[in-house]
C-alpha positions as CSV (number, residue, x, y, z in Angstrom):
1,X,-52.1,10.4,-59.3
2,X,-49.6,9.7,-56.4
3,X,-49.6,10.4,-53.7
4,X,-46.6,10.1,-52.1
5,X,-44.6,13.4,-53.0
6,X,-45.6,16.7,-51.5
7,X,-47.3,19.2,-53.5
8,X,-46.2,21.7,-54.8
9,X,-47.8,25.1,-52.9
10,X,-47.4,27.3,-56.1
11,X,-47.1,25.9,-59.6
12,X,-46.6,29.0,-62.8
13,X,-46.9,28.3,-66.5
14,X,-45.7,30.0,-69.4
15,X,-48.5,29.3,-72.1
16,X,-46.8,28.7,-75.4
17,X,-47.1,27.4,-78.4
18,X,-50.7,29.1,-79.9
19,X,-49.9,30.0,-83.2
20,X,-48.1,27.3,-83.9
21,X,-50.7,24.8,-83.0
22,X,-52.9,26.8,-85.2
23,X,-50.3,27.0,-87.7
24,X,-49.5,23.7,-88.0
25,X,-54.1,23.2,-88.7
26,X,-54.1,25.1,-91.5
27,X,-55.7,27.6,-89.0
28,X,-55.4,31.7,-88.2
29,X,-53.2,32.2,-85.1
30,X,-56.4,33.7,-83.6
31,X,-58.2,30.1,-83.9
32,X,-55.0,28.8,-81.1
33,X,-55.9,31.5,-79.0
34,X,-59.3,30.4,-78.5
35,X,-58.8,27.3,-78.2
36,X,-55.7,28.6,-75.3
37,X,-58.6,30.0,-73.6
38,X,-60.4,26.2,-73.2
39,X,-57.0,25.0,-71.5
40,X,-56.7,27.9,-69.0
41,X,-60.6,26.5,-67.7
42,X,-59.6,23.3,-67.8
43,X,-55.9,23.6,-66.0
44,X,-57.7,25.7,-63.7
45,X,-59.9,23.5,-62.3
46,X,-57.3,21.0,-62.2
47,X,-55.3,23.3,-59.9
48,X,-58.5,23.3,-57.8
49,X,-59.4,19.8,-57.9
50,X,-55.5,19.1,-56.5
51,X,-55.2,21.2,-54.1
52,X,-52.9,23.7,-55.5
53,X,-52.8,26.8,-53.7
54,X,-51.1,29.2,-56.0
55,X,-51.5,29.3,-60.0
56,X,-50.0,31.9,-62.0
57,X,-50.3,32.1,-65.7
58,X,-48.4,34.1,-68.4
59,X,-50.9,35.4,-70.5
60,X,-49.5,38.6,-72.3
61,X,-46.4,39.9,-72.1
62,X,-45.0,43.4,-72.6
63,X,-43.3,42.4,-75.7
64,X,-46.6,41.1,-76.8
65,X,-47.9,44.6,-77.5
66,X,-45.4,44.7,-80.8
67,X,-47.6,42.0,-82.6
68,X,-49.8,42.9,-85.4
69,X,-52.1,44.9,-84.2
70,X,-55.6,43.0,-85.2
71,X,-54.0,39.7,-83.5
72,X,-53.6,42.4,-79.9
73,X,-57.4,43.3,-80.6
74,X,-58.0,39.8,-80.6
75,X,-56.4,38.8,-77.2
76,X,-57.6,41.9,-75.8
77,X,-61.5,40.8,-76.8
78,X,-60.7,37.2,-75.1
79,X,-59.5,38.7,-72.2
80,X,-62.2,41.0,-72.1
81,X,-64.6,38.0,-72.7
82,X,-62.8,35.5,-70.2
83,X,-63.0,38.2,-67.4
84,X,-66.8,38.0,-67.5
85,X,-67.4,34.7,-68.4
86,X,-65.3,33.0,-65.5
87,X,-66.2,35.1,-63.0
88,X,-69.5,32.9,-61.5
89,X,-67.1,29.8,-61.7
90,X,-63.9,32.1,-59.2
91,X,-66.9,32.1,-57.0
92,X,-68.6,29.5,-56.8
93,X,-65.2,27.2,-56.2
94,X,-63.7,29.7,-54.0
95,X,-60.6,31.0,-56.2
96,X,-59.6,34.5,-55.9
97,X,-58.7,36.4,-58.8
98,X,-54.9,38.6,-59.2
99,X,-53.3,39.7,-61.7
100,X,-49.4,41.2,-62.3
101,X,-47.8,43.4,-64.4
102,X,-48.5,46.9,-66.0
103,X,-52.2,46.6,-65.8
104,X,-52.1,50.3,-66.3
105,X,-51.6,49.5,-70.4
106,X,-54.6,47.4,-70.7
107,X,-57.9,49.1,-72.1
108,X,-60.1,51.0,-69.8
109,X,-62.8,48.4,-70.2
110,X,-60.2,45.8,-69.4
111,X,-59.2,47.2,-66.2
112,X,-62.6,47.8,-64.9
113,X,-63.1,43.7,-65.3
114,X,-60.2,43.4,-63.3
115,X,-60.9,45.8,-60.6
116,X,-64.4,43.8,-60.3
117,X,-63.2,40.3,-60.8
118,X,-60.3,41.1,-57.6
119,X,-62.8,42.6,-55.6
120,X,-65.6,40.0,-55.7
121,X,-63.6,37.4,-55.1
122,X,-61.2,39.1,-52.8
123,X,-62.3,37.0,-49.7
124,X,-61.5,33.5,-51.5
125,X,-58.9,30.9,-50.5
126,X,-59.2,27.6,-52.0
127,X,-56.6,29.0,-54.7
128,X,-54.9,32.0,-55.8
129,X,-55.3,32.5,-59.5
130,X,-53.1,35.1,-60.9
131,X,-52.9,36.3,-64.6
132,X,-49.3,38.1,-65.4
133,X,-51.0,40.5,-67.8
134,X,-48.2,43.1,-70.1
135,X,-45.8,41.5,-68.2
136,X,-42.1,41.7,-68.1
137,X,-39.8,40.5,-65.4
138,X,-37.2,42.7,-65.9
139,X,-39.7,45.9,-65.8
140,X,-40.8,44.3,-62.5
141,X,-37.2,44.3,-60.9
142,X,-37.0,47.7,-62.2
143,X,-39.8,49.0,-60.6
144,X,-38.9,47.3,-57.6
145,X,-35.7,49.2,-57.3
146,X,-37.7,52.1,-58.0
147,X,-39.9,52.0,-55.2
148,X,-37.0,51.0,-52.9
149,X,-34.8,54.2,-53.8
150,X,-38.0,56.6,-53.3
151,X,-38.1,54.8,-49.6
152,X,-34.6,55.2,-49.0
153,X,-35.2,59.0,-50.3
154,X,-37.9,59.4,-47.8
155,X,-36.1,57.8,-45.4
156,X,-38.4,54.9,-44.8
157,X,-35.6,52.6,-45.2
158,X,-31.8,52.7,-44.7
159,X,-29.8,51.3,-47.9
160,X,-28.3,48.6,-46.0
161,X,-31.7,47.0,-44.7
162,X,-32.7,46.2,-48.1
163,X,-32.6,42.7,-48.2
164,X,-34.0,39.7,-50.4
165,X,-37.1,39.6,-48.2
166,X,-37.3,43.5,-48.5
167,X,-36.9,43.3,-52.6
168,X,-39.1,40.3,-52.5
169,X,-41.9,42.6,-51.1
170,X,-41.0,45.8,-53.6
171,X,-41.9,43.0,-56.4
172,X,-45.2,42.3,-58.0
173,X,-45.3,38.9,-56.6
174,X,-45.3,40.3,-52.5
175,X,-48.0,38.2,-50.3
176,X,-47.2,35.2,-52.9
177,X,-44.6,32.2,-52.4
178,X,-42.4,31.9,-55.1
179,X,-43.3,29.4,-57.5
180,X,-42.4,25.5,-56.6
181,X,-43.0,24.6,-60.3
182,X,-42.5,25.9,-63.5
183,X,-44.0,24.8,-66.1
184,X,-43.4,25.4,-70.0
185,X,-45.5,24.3,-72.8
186,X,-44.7,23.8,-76.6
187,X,-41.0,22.3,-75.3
188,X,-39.1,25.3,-76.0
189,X,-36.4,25.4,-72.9
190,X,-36.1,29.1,-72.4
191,X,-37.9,31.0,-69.3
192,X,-38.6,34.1,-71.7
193,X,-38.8,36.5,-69.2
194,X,-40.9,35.3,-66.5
195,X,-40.5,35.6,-63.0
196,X,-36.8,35.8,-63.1
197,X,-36.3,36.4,-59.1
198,X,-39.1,34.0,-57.6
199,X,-37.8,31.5,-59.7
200,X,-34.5,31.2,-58.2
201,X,-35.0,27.6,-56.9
202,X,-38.1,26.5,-59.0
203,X,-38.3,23.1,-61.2
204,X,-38.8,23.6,-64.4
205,X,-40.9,21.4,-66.0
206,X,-41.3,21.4,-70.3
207,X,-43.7,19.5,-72.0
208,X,-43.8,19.2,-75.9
209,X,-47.5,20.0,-76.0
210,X,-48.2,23.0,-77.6
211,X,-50.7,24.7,-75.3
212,X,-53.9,24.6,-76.8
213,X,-53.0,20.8,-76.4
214,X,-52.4,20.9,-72.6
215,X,-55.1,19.2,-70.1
216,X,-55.9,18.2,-66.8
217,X,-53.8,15.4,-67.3
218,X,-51.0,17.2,-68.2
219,X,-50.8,19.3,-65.7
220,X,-50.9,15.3,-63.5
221,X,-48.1,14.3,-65.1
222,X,-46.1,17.1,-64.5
223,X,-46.9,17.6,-60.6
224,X,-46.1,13.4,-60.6
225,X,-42.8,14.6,-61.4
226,X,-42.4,16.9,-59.2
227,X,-43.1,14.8,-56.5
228,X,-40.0,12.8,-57.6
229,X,-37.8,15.0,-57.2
230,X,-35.3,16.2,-54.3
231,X,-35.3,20.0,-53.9
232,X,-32.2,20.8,-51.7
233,X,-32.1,24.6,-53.0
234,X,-28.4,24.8,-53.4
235,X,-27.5,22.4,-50.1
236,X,-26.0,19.0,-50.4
237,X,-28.4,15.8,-49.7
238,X,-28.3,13.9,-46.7
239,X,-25.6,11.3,-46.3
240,X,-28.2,8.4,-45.1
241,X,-31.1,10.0,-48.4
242,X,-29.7,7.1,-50.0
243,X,-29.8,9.3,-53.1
244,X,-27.1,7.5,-55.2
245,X,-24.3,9.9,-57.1
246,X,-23.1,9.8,-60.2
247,X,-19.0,9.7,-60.5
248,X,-17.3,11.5,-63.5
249,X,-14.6,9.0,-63.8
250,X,-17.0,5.8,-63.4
251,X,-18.3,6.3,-67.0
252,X,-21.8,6.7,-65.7
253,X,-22.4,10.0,-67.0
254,X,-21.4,8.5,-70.5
């Protein structure tokens, strides 16, 4: 891949488009989560191989919970499954293992993994692997206002000190820059709930694979991309960039 660009330090992905991959087989929705799972190894190592720093994945969201309930077992015995079975690969390439969200709804047996899977590889820092797990952004802003009022209460922190650096820390996401890249498969353009403060200032990438589809180079083509592009995060572009503009009344834009 080139080169030329700079990396981006944190890259999220909403994984979409399961069931109807499976769907569109002739296949039970189950059959796209398993075959979701081989993607998240394979992106994974990607990330590694790259040098990404920061990966964050949107595996199950709050709203997730209202789906049938024997396609939840389902997801909850491949999570439970791809707990154990990655954990000798986290350490031998040196990722450590996070996760976000209401972990406290997960199964016992669930959180236990997860407890064991952050604490053995706690020491790692080739990458930062972190699953969003009965997330929900707006639950997260929520409880970051929470915890703020309680330290305001307690008088740990004056009203007006709370800043964006202060929320930033109240969130989930504290100790981890906010994503560069966003990435959505199955081409839906919506952000469905994900991240909705870091991503303030994130490209967003979509790519019309549905998940299950989504490889190595995928995840290439969509870092090339990035590379190609100007972030200026909401300030104008340098007069001598080059960068040429488009005028409204030139017809470009036609």
């Amino acid at each position: 891949m080139g080169r030329s660009g700079k990396l981006p330090q944190h890259i999220a992905i909403i994984m979409d488009g399961n069931g109807r991959w499976a769907r569109e087989r002739g296949l039970p929705r189950v059959e796209g989560h398993r075959r979701g799972i081989e993607s998240i190894r394979e992106v994974v190592r990607a990330a590694r191989e790259l040098g990404i720093r920061y990966l964050t994945l949107y595996a199950f969201s709050k709203e997730n919970w209202g789906r049938p309930k024997r396609e939840v077992n389902f997801l909850m015995s491949l999570l439970s499954a791809y707990l154990d079975s990655e954990l000798k690969e986290l350490e031998e390439n040196d990722i450590r293992f996070n996760v976000i969200g209401r972990v406290g709804d997960l199964p016992p047996g669930i959180r236990k993994k997860i407890e064991r899977n952050i604490s053995q590889t706690r020491n790692h820092k080739a990458l930062v692997l972190t699953l969003a797990l009965s997330y929900s952004s707006r639950v997260e802003i929520v409880d970051a206002v929470r915890q703020l009022c309680r330290r305001v209460q307690l008088g740990e922190l004056r009203a007006e000190d709370i800043t964006e650096g202060e929320f930033s820390k109240a969130l989930y996401t504290s100790g981890i820059p906010d994503p560069d890249l966003l990435i959505r498969a199955s081409g839906e353009l919506r952000v469905s709930n994900f991240l909705l403060w870091q991503i303030s200032y994130t490209e967003l990438y979509v790519s019309e694979k549905y998940w299950p589809d989504f490889r190595k180079a995928d995840l290439i083509d969509a870092v090339e991309e990035f590379q190609k592009r100007e972030r200026r995060f909401g300030k104008t572009e340098p007069e001598e960039s080059g960068v040429k503009r488009l005028s409204l009344t030139s017809g470009a834009l036609r």
